[in-house]
GUKOL-299846 format. One line per 2 residues: number of its first residue (from 1); for each residue y, z, x of C-alpha. Coordinates in pm, whole numbers. Layout:
N
NUM = Y,Z,X; ... $
//
This chain:
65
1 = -676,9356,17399; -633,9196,17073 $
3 = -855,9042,16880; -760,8831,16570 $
5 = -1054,8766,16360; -1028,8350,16273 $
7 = -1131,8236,15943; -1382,7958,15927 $
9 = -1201,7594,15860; -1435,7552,15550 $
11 = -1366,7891,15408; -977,7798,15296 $
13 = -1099,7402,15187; -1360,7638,14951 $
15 = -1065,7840,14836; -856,7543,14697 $
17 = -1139,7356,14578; -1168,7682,14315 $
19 = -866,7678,14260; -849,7318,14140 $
21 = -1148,7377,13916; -1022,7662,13775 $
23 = -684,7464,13711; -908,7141,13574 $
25 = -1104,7425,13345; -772,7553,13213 $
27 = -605,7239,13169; -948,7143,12944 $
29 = -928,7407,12776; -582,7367,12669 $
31 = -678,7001,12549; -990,7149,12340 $
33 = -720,7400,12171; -497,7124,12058 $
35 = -758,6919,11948; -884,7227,11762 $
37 = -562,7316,11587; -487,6928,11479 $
39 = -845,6885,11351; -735,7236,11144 $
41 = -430,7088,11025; -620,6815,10941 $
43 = -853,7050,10734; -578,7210,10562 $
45 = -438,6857,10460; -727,6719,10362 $
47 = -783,7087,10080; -444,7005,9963 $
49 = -510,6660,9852; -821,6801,9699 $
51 = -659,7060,9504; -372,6801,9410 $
53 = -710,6557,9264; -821,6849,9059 $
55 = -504,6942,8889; -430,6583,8813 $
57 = -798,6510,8686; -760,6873,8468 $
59 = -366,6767,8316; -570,6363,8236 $
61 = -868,6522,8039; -758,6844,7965 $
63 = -991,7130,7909; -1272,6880,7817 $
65 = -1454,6971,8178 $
//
């Protein structure tokens, strides 16, 4: 006689509903990273302008600062 062992109905519902989080967490946390690297970019932007401001303020007044 065989018996099959059944599964509860709940236990495979559980199973996906992981899965979807842990889809919904990766998909966040690929957001987060692009965010991350165009705030960086933004950083790295922003220091160049900077740098540019000091190198026209030191050719306008020389070695006078």
């Amino acid at each position: 006689m065989n018996i099959e062992k059944k599964t509860s109905p709940g236990k495979n519902q559980k199973s996906k509903q992981r899965k979807v989080r842990s889809d919904m967490l990766l998909d966040i946390r690929h957001i987060v990273g692009i965010i991350l690297l165009f705030a960086r970019g933004l950083m790295k932007i922003k220091k160049k302008q900077n740098r540019m401001a000091q190198r026209r303020v030191r050719i306008l007044f020389g070695s006078r600062i």
